[in-house]
Structures are given as structure tokens and as C-alpha cells.
N, C-alpha and C positions, 0 to 999 in steps of 0.2 A: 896504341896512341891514346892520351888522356882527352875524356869528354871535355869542349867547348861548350860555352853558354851562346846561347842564340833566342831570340824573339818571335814568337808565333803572329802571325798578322793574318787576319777574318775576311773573307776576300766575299762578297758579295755578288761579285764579276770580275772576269779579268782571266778565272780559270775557266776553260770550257767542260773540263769533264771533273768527278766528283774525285777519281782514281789520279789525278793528277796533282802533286804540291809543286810549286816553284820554291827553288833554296839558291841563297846569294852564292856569287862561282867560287867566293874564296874556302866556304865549308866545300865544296866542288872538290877541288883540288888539294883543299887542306888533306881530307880523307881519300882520294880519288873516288869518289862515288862514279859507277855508272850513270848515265843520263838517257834514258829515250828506253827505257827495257824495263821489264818488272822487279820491283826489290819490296821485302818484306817491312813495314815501318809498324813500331813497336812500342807502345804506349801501353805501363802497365799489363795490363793483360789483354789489352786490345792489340790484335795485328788484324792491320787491312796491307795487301797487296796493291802498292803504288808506285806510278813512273815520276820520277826526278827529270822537272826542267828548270835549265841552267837560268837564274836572274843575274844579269850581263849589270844590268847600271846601277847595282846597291853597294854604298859603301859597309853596310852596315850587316851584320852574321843574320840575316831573317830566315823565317819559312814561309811562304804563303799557302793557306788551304783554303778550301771553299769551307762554305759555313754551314753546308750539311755536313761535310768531315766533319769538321771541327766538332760543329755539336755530338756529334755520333761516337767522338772518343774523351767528351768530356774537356774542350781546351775551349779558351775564351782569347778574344781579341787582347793582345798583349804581354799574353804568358810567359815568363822567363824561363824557361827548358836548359838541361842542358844536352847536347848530343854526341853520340858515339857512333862509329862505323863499323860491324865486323864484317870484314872481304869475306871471309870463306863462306858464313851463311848468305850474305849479299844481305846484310839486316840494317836498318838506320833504327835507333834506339833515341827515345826520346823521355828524357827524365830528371831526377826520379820522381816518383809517387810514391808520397806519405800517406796514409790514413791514420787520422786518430782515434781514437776507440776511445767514446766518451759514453759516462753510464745513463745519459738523458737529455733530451733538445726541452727548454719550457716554450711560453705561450710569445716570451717579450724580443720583440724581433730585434734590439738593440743588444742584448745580451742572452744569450739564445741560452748557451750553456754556463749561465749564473756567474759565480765568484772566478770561474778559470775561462772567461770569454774575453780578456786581457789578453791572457796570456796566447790566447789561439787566434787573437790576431797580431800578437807577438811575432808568432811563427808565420805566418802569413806575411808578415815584410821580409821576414830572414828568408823564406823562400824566393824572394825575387829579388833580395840581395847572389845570393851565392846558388840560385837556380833550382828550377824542382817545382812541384806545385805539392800543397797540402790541404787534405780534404779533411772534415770531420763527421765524422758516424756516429750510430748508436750501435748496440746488438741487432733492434728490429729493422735496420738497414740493409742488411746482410743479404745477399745470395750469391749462386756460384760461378755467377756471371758478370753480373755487376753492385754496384752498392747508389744507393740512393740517398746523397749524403749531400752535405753543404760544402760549397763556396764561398769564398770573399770576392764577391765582386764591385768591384766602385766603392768599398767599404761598406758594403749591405751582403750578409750574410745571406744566401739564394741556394734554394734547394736546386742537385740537378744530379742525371745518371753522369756518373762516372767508373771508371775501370777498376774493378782487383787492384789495389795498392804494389808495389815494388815490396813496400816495410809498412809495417803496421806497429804505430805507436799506440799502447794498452794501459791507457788510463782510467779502465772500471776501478771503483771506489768500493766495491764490495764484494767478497767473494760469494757472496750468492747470484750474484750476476756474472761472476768470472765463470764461476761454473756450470752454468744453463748447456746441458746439452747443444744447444743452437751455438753456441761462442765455440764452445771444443771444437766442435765440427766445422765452423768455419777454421779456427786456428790450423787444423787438419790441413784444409784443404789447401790454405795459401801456403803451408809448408809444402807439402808432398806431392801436388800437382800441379801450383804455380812457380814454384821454387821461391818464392817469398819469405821474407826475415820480420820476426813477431820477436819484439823488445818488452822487455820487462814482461813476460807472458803470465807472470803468476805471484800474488801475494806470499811473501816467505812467514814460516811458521816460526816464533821464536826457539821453540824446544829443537828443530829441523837445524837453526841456524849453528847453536851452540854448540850441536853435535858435529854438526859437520866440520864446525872451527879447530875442534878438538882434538881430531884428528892430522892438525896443524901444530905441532912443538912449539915453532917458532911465535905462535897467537895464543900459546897458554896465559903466558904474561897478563895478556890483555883481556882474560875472561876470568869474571868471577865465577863464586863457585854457585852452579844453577842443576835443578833435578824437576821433573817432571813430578808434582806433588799428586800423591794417592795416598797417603794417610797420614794419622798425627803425628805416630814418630818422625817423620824428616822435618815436620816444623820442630818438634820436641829437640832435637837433634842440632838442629840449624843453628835456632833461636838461643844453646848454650853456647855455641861455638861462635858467635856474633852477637856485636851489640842489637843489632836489625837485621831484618830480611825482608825482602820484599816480593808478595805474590803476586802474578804479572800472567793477564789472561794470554795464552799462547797466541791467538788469533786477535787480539786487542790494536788498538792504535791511539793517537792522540791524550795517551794516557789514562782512558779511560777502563775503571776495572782496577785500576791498582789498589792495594794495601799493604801499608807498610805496618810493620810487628813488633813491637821493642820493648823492653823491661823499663821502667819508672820506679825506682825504689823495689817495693812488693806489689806492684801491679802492673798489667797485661797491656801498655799500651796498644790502640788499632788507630791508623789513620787509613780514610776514604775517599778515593779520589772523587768529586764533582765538578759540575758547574760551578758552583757558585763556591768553592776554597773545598778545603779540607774536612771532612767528618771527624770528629776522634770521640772515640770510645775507648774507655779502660775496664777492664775483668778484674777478678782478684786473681785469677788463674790462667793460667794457657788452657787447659783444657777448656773452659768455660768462655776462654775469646774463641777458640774452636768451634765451639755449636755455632757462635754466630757467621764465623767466618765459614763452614760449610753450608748453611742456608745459600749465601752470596754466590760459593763458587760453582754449586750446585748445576750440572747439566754444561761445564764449562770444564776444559782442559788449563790447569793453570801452571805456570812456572816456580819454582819459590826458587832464590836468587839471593846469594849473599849480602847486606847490605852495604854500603860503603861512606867512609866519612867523607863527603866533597867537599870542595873547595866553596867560598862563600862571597859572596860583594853584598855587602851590607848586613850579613848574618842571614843570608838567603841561597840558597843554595843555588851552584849553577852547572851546566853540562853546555856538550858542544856537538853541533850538527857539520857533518859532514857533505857536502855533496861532491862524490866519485864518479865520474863520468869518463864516457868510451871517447877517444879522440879520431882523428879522421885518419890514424896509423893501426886503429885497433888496439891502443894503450890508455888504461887506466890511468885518470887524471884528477887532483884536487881540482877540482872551479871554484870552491870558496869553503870556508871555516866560519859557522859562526857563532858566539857565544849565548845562551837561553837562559835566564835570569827568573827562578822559581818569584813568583805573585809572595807578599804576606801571609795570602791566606792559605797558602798550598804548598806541599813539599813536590810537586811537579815540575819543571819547567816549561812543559809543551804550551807555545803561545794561546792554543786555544782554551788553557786552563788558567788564561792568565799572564803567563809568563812573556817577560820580553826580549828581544834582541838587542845583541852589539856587536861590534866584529870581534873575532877571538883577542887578539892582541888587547883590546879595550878590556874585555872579559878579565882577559887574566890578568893586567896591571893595575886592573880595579879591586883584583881580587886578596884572599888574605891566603894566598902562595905569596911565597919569600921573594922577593925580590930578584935574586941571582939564580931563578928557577924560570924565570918566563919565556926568556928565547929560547931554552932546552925544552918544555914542556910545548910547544909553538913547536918545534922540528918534529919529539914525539905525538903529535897528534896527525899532522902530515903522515909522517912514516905508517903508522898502524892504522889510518883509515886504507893508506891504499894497500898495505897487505893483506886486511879484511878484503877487501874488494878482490884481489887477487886471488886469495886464499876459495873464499865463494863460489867465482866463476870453477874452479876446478875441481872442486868439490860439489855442487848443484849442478846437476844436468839440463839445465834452464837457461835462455839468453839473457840477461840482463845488462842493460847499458848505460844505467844510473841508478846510487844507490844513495839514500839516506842515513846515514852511519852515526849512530849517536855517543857520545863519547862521553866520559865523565875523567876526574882529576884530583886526586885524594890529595891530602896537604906534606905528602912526600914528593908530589910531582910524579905519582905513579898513575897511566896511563889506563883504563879501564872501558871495554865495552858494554853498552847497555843495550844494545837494540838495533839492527837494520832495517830500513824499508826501503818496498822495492818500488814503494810510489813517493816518492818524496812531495812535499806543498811543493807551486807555485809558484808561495806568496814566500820571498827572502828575504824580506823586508826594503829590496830595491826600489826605489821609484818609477813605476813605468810614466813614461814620457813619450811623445808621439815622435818615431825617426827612432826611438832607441832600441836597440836589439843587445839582450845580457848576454853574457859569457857562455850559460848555462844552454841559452836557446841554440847561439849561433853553435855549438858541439854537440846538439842534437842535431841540426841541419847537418854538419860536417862527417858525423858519423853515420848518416844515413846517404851519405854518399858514399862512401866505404863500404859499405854493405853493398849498396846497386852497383858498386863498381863505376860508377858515375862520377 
């Protein structure tokens, strides 16, 4: 029988013992719960052994605990839960529990966790839309017991213990952090001895991705041609075979690290991704852009990558962001498309170099694709984000259940990958508004009920 949403209510009096909740008679009956006898209740990784008494005059689906429970398994007066019964263990399950795995709490008690403290109280109304509670962590939050992590309470972020998560959502921003022996070992353990589900558990390597696509016929189409560079022949090689190419740190993100390579008459053009627009430098020679471009890539694994002619709005070049996300059936789903508009000063699009947003559609009818290519090129960017996504999950031995899929668009309307992330921004350019829950949030919520079964 599918989990009900029901109400946690903080009883200060009323119950006599601490082993005792009161539940409304219709979840009673709904599930046939036993009453007056011991049943296992089930909170995250908390189980305390407690008797069920029947609340006879509630119209409404509640639980009542005392407010040592309560405190002791991390629930607060008001909680939206949802609840499930299983007869054969005699278990009352109450959930799910989120954790976010975030890479740092700061000092400012309004915005705890910086530019994404929005968004985590985004998730905080979607959980008491559609039930479940969601906590936020660090790494140094962590043990095997419990976590010492934040709430939303009354709309003020408050530290307090709470239970081993059901799912662990894994928003570390750096793999020097992903990887700290203490984060593995926790991942360990909520897998293998809590039976808990860890999303997005690991940043994707680009050389990793393209390989693995590769081994997919039907996503040839969609990848250029890319090689693990270790020496000058493969730029020598590349750079005839193309007008450009582009070297692209494996491990890189936000655009940062790239250089693009291209021939100018009899000279070596280099462009350099920054802050502040584009570097360019010209050689008389490739070998001679070489010396400089190994100083750069030095001590770094990098990609080189076919270049490709994109499509343009206003003589600027632009790409398209994917967001592929897990639905509450366990299917891959577009949440939105949307178009990234390289700055003047930069051959990049990624916002933080600059670049800006539109929705795709805007994108491409602003763009200098032909006119009677746009609602084709529109179905082809659907189609091939979610077979990359598809394609991924079964070839990566990894959970992942949102993906940032970066797309570009040559002036034949041929459809081209440039890059997956496994942490996608945030920031989509939506408006957050107070009461509003996006697309994106509420199929995080829905998917992590799927997972708890919940």
C-alpha cells in the first residue's frame, strides 16, 4: 500500500510515557496498525520500539509524540512526513529523509550556505509540499550514527542531531572534497549498512565520459572527435584536420582552463579562457604555440576536441544546457533547455564567463540557423540529451539522477556534445519567489521518493 502524508504534532503533555505516539484512527485502519503492543517506528536510521494509541476525535492524518521522542529522532512540531506500514516486520516507517551534502556552512546565519541557500530553502517548502523532511550537512558533520546538520525551522536555519539520511543528495563542489577519505567512508556506510541511496555520488571525468559514450553507436553522431592529449603530434594532427580544436582540462568546469587553437592566415592563433573575456595569443608556428600551451597544461590531464562551427546570435556564438533529471517512475526526463549566449569578449558561453541565458526556442530563432531548422533542431536537442543520459547511467557504474548536458549546434542543425556535469548550477536563470517551487526541485523531491519507496 502507497505511503500517506501525515503531520508530526510535539506534545509537551498529554502522552504519559516517552515509548508511546498517538496516530489519528483513520491511518489506524487505513494500514491496520496494531494498537496497545510494541511495533518498530522507523525514522531514517532511527528505530525506537513503540506502542500505537488509537486518536479517536482527529479529523485530520496526525501523529502525536512527546517532545523527548521527537527531539531524539530529529522531528520538529509540525513536520510533513510521509508514512508507510509493513505488516510482516510490524514496522511504521516515517519519511523520507534527505540529506544534503553541502562543501561549507559560513558565519551568516541568513545565508548559511552562500549563493545555494535559496535554493536549500527552495527544497525546504518542496518537502512540506509533497512530504519528507530535508536536512543540510557538511563532510565534518558526519558519523555513523548520526549527523549534526541544519534545519529550517520557523524560517531560521538551526543546528540540531538528526538520523542517517534515507538519500543523500551530493552537492560537494570540489573533488578534493569528494574524495577525503572521511566522505568515502561515510558513502560506504550509508550504502552497505544503512541500505541508503547517494545521488550524483561523483564528479564525471570528461576523457571518462566520451569514452564511455563511445561505446554507444547510436551517440557517435553526437560526439566530436576528442583524445586524451600527451603529445604534439595529436595537436599537429588534429589542428590539419580542423579548422580548430579545443583543449579542455579533463577535470575542469565553468569553462575554466580552455584553449581554443586555430590557424589565422600563417599564424598560430591561441585563445584563453578567463575572468575577464578571452586571452589571445598568435605564434608563427604550432610548435612554438606548443611551448606555451605546455607550460599551461602542465601537471593537468587535458582533452583536445575537435572544434566545431556553432551557431551564432549576433555573431556570438551559442550552446545549450540540458537539465536531465530522474522522475518519481525512475525515468529520465528533460526539466528544461536552455540557450547560453557566448559575452563579446569570450568564445565561452558558461554564465560565469560572462555569458547569458534564453530559453532554447529564443536561442535558436534569434539565431543564424535557417529558419525551417528550428523546430527540428528543438526535437533533436530533446532526443540526444536524453540518450546521453541514458546512454551514462549504463555505462557509469555511478547513481546519478541529474545531469547537466551541454549541447552545441553547427549551421547544418547537427546536434553535438560538449560536456556533462554531474552537478549542474542552481541558478537557471528562474526567478525564485517566495511559495514558488521549480520543476527541477519539486523531481528532486519526487525522485527521492522513489528511491525510499515512499
Amino acid at each position: 500500500m502507497s505511503a500517506i502524508r501525515t503531520e508530526i504534532h510535539v506534545l509537551t503533555s498529554g502522552i504519559s510515557q516517552d515509548d508511546c505516539m498517538q496516530m489519528s484512527a483513520s491511518i489506524i485502519k487505513r494500514y491496520k496498525i496494531p494498537t496497545r503492543r510494541p511495533l518498530t517506528l522507523e525514522f531514517g536510521a532511527r528505530r525506537l520500539t513503540m506502542v500505537v494509541l488509537p486518536l479517536i476525535r482527529s479529523s485530520k492524518r496526525i501523529i502525536r509524540l512527546t517532545e523527548r521522542t521527537a527531539h531524539g529522532m530529529g522531528l520538529i512540531d509540525g513536520d510533513i512526513l510521509r508514512i508507510a506500514y509493513n505488516r510482516r516486520t510490524q514496522t511504521i516507517r516515517l519519511g523520507p529523509v534527505i540529506g544534503i551534502l553541502l562543501p561549507r556552512a559560513g558565519q551568516h546565519a541568513d545565508r548559511p550556505f552562500g549563493n545555494i541557500t535559496s535554493f536549500c530553502k527552495e527544497l525546504h517548502r518542496a518537502s512540506r509540499t509533497y512530504g519528507g523532511i530535508v536536512y543540510f550537512f557538511t563532510p565534518d558533520d558526519t558519523s555513523h550514527e548520526e549527523i549534526h546538520g541544519w534545519r529550517i525551522v520557523y524560517d531560521r536555519f538551526t543546528r540540531m542531531h538528526v538520523p542517517l539520511p534515507d538519500i543523500v543528495y551530493n552537492r560537494l563542489t570540489t573533488r578534493r572534497l569528494e574524495n577525503k577519505d572521511s566522505v568515502q567512508q561515510f558513502f560506504t556506510y550509508v550504502k552497505s549498512r544503512h541500505r541508503g541511496s547517494i545521488f550524483n555520488e561523483k564528479f564525471l571525468d570528461k576523457n571518462e565520459v566520451f569514452h564511455a559514450l563511445a561505446r554507444n553507436v547510436a551517440i557517435h553522431k553526437h560526439l566530436p572527435e576528442s583524445h586524451l592529449l600527451t603529445r604534439y603530434e595529436q595537436l599537429n594532427t588534429m589542428c590539419k584536420r580542423y579548422g580548430s580544436v579545443f583543449l579542455k582540462p579533463v577535470t575542469g568546469s565553468l569553462g575554466k582552463g580552455i584553449i581554443r587553437v586555430s590557424r589565422s592566415k600563417d599564424r598560430i592563433l591561441c585563445q584563453y579562457a578567463s575572468l575577464n573575456g578571452a586571452i589571445r595569443k598568435s605564434y608563427p608556428s604550432l610548435s612554438k604555440a606548443f611551448s606555451t600551451i605546455k607550460s599551461k597544461v602542465r601537471g593537468k590531464r587535458y582533452l583536445i576536441q575537435q572544434g566545431l562551427t556553432l551557431i551564432t546570435v549576433q555573431e556570438r556564438p551559442v550552446d545549450f544546457r540540458a537539465l536531465v533529471q530522474k522522475n518519481d517512475r525512475n525515468e529520465w526526463t528533460i526539466t528544461s533547455i536552455v540557450g547560453r549566449i557566448a559575452s563579446n569578449q569570450s568564445f565561452v558561453s558558461n554564465v560565469a564567463r560572462g555569458g547569458t541565458m534564453c530559453t532554447a526556442r529564443a536561442a535558436l530563432t534569434q539565431s543564424s540557423l535557417p529558419d525551417h531548422l528550428h523546430t527540428a533542431v528543438y526535437k533533436r536537442l530533446h532526443k540526444a540529451a536524453l540518450a546521453i543520459a541514458q546512454t551514462l547511467e549504463s555505462e557509469i557504474p555511478y547513481h546519478f539522477a541529474e545531469l547537466g548536458i551541454d549541447l552545441a549546434v553547427d549551421q547544418a542543425g547537427r546536434v553535438w556534445l560538449l560536456e556533462v556535469n554531474s552537478k549542474p548550477s542552481k541558478q537557471d536563470g528562474t526567478p525564485l519567489t517566495d511559495g514558488k517551487i521549480r520543476p527541477s526541485v519539486k523531481k528532486l523531491l519526487q525522485y527521492s521518493r522513489f528511491l525510499s519507496g515512499m
